[in-house]
DOGU-612709 format. One record per residue: y, x, z of N, C-alpha, C in turn. Coordinates in steps of 0.001 Angstrom, whole numbers, padded with zeros to 6 digits, always signed. Example, Ala and Ser with C-alpha at 12.3 -4.5 7.8 and 13.67 -1.06 7.14 Angstrom:
BEGIN
-005690+013190+007800-004500+012300+007800-003300+013200+007800
-002250+012850+007080-001060+013670+007140+000030+012900+007870
//
This chain:
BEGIN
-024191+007702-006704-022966+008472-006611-023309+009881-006177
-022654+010775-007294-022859+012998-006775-022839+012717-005060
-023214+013988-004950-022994+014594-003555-021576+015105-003569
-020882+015685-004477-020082+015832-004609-018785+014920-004196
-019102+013824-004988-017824+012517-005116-017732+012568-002974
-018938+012408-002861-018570+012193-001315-018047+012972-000697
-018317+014514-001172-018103+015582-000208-016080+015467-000005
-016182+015193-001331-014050+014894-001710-013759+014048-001163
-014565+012798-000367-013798+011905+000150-013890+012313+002045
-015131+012934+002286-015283+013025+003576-013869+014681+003681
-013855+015541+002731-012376+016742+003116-011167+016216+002887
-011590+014227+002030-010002+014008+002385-009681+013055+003642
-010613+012558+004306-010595+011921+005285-010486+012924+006080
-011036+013842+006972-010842+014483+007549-009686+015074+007638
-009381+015682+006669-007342+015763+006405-006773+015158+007049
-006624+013829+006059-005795+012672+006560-005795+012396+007695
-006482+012318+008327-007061+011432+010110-005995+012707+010551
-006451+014083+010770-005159+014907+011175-003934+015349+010942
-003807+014822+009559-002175+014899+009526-001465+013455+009869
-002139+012943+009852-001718+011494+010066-001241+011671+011702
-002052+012007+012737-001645+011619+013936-000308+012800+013941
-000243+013991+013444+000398+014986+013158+001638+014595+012792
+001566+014053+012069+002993+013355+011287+003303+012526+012383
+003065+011082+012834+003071+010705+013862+004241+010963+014848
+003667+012290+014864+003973+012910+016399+005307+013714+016155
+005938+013984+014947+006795+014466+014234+007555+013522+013734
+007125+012645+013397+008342+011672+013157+009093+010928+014264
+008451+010707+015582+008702+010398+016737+009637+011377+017385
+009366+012458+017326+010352+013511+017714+011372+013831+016775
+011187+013748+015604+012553+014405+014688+013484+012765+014198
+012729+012022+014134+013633+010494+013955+013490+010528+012398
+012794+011282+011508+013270+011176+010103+012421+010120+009779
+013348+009229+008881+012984+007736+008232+011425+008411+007072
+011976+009732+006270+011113+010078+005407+009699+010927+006253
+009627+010853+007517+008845+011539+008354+007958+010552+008784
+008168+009644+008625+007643+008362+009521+007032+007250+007937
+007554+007682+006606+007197+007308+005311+005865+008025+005284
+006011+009313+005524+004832+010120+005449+003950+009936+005995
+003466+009728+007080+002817+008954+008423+002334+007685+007983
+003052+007124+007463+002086+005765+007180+001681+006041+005818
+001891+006994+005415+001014+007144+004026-000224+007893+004321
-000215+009076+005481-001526+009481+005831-002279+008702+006556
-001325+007385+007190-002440+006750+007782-003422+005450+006687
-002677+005551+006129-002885+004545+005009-004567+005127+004313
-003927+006416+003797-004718+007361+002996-006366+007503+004085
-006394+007355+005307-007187+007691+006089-007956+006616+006146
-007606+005376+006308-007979+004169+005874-008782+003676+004907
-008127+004267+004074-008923+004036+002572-010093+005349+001891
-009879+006233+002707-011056+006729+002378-012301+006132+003708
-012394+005671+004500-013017+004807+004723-014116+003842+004534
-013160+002933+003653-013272+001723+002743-014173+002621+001410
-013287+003632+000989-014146+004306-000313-016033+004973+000140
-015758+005575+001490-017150+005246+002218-018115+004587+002137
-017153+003484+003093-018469+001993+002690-018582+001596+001098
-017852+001332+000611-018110+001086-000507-018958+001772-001243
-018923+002998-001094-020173+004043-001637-021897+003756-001230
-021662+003891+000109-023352+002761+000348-023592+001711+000467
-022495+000676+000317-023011-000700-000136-023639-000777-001384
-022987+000507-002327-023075+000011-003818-024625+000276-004049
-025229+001148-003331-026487+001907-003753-027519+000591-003076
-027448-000894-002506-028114-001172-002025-029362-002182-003505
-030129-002182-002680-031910-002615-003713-031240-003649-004542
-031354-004041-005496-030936-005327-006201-031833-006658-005474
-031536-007711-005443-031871-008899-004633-032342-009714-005591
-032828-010593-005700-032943-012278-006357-031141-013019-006684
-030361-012514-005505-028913-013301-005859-028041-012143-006901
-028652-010658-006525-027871-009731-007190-028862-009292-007801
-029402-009737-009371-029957-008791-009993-030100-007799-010764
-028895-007532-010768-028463-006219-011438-027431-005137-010327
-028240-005340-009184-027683-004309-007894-026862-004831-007533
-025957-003897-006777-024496-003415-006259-023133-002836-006458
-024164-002601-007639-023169-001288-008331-021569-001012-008303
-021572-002494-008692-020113-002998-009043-019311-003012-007558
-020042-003106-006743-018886-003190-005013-018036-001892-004930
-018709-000760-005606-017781+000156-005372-016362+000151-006172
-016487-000346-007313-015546-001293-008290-014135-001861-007413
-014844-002405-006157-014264-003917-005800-013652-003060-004694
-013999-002033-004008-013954-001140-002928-012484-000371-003167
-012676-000731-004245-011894+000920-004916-010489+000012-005566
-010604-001015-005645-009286-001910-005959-008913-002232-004050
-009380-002246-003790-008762-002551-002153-007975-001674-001868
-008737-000240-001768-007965+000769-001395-006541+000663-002237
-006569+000513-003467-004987+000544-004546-003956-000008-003623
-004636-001731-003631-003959-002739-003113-003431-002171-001343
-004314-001701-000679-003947-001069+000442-002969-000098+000706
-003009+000572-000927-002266+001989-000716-000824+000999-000990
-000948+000301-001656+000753-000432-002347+001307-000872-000864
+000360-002180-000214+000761-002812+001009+001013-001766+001828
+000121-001431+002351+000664-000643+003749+001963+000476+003448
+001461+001682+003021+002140+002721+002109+003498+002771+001951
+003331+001931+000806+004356+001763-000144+005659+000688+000252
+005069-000523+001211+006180-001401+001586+006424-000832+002491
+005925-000067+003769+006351+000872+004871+007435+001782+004930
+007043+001968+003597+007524+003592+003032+009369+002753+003140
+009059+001738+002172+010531+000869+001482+011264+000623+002726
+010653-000254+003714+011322-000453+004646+011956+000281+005809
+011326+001340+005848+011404+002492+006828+012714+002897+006329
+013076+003080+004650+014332+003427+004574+015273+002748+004369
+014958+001521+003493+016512+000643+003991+016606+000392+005543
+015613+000646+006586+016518+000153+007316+017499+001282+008017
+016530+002482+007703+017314+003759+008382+018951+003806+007242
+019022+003104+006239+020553+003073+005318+021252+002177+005844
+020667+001014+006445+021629-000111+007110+021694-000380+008806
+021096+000340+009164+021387+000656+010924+022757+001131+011421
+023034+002550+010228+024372+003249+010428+024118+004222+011484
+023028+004086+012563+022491+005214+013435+022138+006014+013027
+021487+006150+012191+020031+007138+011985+020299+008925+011833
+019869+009578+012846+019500+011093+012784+018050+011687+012865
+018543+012841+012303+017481+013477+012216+017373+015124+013536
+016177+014877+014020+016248+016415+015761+014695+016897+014869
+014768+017965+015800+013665+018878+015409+013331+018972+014213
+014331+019610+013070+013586+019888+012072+012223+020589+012259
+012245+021268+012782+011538+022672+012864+010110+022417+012487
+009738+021065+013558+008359+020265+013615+008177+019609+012916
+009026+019095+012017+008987+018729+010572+008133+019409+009570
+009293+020970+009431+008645+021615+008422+007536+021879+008696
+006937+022460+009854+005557+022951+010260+004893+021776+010393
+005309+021059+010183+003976+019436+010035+003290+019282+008558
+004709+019230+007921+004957+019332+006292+003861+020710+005837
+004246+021692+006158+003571+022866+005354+001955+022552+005725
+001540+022379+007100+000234+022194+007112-000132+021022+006833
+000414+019990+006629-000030+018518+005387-000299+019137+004337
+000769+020090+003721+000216+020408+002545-001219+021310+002348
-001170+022201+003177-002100+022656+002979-003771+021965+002753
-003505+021399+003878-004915+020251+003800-004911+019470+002862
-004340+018805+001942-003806+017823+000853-004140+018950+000027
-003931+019801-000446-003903+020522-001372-005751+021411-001789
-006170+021660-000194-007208+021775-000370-008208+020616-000714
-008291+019423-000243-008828+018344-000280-008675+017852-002308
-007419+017989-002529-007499+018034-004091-008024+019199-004630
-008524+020242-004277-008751+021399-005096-010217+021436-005174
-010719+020474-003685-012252+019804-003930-012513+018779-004829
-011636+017890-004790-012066+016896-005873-011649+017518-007274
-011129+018256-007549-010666+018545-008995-012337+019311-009441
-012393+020256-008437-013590+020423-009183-014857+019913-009486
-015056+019131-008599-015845+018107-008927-015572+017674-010148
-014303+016937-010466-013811+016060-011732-014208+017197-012894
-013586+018444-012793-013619+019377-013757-015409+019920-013930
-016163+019816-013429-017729+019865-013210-018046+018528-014033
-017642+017843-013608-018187+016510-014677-017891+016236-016146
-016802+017155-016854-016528+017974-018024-017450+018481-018573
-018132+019891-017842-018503+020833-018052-019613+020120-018035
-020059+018971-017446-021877+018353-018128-022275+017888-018983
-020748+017225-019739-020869+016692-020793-020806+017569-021833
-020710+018561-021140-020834+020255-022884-019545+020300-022987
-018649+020143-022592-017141+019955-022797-016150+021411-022129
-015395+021799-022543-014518+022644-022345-013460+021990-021451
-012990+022681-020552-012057+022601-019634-010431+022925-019838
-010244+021978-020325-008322+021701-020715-007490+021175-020641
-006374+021394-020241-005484+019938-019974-005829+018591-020995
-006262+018995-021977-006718+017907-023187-007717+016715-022907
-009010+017637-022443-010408+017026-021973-010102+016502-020408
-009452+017464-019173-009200+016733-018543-008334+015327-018762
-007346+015056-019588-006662+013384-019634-007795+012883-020295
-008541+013330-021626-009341+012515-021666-010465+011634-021122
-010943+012693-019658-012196+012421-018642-011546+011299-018204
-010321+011884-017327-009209+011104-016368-009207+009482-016682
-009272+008792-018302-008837+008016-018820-010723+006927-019236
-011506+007997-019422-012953+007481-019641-013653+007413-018647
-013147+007947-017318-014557+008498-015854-014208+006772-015225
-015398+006474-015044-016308+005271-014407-015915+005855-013028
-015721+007193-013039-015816+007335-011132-015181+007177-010676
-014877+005937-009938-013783+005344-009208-013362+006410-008138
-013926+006919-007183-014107+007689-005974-013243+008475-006244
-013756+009294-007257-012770+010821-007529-011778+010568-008005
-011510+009485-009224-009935+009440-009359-009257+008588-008381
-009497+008011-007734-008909+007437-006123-008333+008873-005237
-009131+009388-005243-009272+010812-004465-007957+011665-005687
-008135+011603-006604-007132+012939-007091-006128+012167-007181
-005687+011088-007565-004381+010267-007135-003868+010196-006177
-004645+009552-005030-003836+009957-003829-003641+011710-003347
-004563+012407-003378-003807+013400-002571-002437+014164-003867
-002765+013751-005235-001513+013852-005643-000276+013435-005407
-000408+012059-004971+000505+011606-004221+000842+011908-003060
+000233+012502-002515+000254+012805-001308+001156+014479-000899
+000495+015400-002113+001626+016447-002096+002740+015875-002978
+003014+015013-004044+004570+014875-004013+005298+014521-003082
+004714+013449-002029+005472+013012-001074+006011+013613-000539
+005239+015105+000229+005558+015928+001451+006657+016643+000632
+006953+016877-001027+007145+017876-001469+008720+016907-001108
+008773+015250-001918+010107+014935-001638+010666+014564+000038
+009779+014327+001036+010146+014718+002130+010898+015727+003081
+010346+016755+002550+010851+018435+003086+012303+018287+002576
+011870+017984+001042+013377+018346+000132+014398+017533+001198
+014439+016227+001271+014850+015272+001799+015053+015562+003319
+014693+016054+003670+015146+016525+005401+015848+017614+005360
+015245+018636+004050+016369+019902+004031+017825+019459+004081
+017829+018866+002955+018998+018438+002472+019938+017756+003660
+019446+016339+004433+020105+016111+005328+020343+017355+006544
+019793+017988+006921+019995+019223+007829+021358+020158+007423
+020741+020280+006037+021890+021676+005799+023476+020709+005201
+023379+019431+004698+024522+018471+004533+025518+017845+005942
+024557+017655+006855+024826+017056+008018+025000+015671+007369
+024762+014926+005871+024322+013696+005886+023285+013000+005787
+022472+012085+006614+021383+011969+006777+020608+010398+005534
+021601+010359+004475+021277+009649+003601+020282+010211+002906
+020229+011696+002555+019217+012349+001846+017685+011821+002127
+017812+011679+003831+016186+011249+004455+016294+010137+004460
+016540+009196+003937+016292+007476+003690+016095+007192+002214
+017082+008452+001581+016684+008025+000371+015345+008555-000495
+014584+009352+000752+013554+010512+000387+012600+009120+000297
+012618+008345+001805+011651+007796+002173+011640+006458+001110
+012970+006212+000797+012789+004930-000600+011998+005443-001789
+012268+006952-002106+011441+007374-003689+009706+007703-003069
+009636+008031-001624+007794+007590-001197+007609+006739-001656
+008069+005222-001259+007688+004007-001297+007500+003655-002284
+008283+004097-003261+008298+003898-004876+007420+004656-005738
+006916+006206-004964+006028+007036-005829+004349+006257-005506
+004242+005768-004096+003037+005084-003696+002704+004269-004686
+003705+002957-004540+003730+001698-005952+002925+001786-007028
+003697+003267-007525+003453+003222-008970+001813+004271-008650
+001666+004693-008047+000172+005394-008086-000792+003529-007674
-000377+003084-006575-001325+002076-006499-001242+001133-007674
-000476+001118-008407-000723-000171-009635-001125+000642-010505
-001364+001987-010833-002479+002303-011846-003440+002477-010917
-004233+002726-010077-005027+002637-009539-005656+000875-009897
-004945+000223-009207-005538-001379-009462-005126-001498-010866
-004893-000855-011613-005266-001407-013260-006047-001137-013930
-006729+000538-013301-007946+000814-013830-008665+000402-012837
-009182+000365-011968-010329-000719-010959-010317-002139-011740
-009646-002629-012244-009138-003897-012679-010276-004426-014110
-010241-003512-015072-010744-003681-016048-012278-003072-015479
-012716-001992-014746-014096-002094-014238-014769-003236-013842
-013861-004196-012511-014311-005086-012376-014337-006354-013366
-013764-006566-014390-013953-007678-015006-015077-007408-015823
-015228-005968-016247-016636-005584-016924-016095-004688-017940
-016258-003446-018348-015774-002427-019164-017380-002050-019621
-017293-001460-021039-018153-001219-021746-018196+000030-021988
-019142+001067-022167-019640+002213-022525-017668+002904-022889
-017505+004671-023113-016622+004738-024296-017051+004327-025741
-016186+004885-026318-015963+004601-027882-017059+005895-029086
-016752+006648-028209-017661+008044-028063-019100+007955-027704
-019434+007380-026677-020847+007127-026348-021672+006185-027183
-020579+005252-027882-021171+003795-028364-021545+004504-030123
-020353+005382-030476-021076+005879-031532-021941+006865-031647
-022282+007620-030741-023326+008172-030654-024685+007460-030398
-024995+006063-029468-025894+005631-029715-026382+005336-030831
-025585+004351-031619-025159+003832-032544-025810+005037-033792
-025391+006105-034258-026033+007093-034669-027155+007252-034426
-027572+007930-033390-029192+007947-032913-029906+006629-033343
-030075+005625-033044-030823+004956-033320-030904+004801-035178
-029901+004821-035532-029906+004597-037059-030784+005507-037851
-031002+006194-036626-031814+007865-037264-033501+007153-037066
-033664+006207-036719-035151+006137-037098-035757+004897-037688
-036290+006040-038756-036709+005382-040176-037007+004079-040223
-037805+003021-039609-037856+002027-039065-036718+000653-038723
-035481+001391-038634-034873+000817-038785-033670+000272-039724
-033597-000969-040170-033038-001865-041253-031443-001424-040844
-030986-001973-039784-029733-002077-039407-029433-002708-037820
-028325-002368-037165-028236-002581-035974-027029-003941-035916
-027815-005032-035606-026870-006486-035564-025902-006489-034528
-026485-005963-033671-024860-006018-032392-025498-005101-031216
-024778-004603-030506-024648-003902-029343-023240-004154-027937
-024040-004368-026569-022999-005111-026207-023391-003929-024753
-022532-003396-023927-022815-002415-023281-021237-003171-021831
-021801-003210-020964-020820-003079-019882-021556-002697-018417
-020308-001637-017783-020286-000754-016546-020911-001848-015289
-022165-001906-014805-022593-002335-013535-022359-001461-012248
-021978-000304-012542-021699+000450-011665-021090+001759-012201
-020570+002773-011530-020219+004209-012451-021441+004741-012754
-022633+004951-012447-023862+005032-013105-024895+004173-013459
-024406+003185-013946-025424+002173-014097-024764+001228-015202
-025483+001008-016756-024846+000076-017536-025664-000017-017910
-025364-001588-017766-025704-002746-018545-025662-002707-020610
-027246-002797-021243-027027-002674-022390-027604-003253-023382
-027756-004216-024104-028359-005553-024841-027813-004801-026617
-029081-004724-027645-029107-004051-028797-029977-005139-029139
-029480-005420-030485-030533-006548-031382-030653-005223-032621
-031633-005185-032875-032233-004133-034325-032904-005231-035297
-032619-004825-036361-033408-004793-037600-034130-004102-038038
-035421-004488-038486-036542-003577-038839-036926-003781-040399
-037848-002858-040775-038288-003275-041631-039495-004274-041806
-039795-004109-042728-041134-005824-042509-042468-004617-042631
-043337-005476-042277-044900-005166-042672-045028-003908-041575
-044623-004346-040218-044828-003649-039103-046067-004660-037691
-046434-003615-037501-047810-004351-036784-046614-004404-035327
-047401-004748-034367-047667-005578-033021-047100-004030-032142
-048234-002722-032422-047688-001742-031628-046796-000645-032382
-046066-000838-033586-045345+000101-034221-044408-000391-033686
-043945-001743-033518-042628-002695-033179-042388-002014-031511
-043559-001841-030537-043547-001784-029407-042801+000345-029297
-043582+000509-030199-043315+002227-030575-042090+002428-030437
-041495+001757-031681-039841+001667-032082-038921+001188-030368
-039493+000194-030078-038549-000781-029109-038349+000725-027920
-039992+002051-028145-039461+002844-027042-038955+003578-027290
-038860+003669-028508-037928+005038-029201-036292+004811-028762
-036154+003316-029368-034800+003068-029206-034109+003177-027695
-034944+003047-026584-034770+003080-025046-034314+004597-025065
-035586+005551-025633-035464+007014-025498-033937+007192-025617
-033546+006907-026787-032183+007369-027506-031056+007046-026942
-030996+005684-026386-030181+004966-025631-029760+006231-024075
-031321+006235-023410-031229+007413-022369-031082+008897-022434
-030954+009420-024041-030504+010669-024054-028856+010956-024362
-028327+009641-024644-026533+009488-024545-026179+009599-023258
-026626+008257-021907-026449+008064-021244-027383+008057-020268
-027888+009590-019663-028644+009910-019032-028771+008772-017650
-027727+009029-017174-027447+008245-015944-027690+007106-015154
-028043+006404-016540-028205+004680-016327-029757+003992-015934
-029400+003196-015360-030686+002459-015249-031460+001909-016768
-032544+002680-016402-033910+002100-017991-034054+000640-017679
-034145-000163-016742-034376-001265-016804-033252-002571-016748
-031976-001626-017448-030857-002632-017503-030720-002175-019513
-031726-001709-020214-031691-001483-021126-032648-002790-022037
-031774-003545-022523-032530-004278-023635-032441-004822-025034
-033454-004305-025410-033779-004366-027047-034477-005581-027684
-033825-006439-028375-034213-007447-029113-034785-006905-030694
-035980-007398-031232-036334-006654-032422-036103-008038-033442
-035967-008044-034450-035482-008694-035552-036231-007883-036800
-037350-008363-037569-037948-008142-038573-037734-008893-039848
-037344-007900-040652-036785-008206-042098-037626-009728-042448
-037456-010564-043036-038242-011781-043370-037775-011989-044908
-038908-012019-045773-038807-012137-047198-038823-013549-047502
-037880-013281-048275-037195-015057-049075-037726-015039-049815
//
């Protein structure tokens, strides 16, 4: 895993851990249901970058006799927790915090003031913390030779193995809509004098969390059951290898994610006939070469080539 991916999770932890007690301390004093939504979403968020932590150096550990194809995948497994974490804690917090502030019939809101100045500097930190991971994300574009566009970014967004960073740009996206429908939501009760606005702020948190944590656990979801190369990478191997002369035809190719840098990749080739002992061995390294100039990243020794020589009837 970049130096990078980490650097985005340690400026969003650090964030979080302080707006979290921040919020806290603001929702306790101002009473807002959507103040106290917020709060358990930074504490949530603080939590799970954490978890995205460990999960980062578990994944890098030696492969074993029980694990022989590494770790890779824990960060996979790491990174669906956090989803599931962000939904549970978050998101049912978020829910309950405001029906109950709608069915108490008490509920006010004191100290705006410490609100907003909680709010503006959440954002700020949230905002910087995404403006680290974006570039990171947007750097990982630019390696693949790729131009930088709303286009290529959905496309990365939709193909990146890197669990970390899109964990990281989801939540603190979520994280400035929240504050954004929070503020709104306390304005509103302040300058209305009805304080339904801030319960109903804190029901659309609970609901914006949800829906970020169930795409989160839907893409973790298909990593962990085993996802294969893109569609893009597979024909570019696929190409390259066809490019040397030697070869008849390619019988199957079967490619799945052991880790965000590390895949798993099994190629049966066809050759031609009337090939000796070390032309076959030549070819078998050519085809490795080609394999590792698509997918720089990956482990050479999760790369394997079955050879299949033409046989005359």
């Amino acid at each position: 895993m970049g130096i990078g991916s980490k650097k985005a999770v340690y400026a969003a932890l650090l964030g979080n851990l302080g707006i979290a007690i921040t919020k806290f301390i603001a929702a306790v004093f101002s009473g807002s249901a959507s103040m106290w939504a917020e709060a358990y979403h930074s504490a949530s968020d603080t939590f799970n970058q954490v978890l995205l932590l460990f999960g980062m150096k578990t994944s890098t550990k030696a492969a074993s006799y029980r694990h022989q194809f590494g770790y890779g995948r824990e960060l996979f497994f790491w990174s669906f927790i956090v989803a599931t974490m962000l939904f549970g804690i978050s998101g049912i917090l978020s829910l309950e915090q405001g029906v109950s502030s709608l069915t108490e019939g008490n509920h006010r809101i004191e100290n705006v003031e410490i609100s907003y100045i909680v709010l503006a500097i959440a954002f700020g930190f949230e905002g910087n913390a995404l403006r680290i991971a974006l570039k990171q994300f947007t750097r990982d574009i630019r390696d693949k030779g790729e131009k930088v566009t709303a286009k290529s970014m959905i496309a990365h967004f939709k193909e990146s193995k890197d669990t970390v960073i899109l964990t990281v740009v989801v939540e603190d996206s979520a994280a400035l809509l929240g504050i954004a429908i929070a503020a709104t939501g306390i304005f509103l009760s302040d300058w209305t004098g009805n304080y339904i606005y801030d319960s109903i702020s804190s029901l659309l948190i609970g609901s914006l969390l949800m829906f970020f944590a169930f795409f989160l656990a839907k893409e973790n979801r298909g990593l962990l059951i085993g996802e294969s190369i893109t569609p893009k990478e597979y024909k570019r191997i696929v190409r390259s290898i066809k490019e040397i002369a030697e070869v008849n035809k390619i019988i199957s190719m079967r490619t799945m994610h052991m880790g965000p840098e590390d895949i798993l990749v099994g190629v049966q080739v066809n050759l031609v006939d009337n090939l000796d002992t070390d032309k076959i061995e030549t070819i078998t390294d050519l085809i490795e070469q080609k394999i590792m100039k698509v997918i720089p990243y990956t482990n050479r020794e999760h790369i394997f080539v079955e050879i299949e020589r033409e046989r005359k009837t």
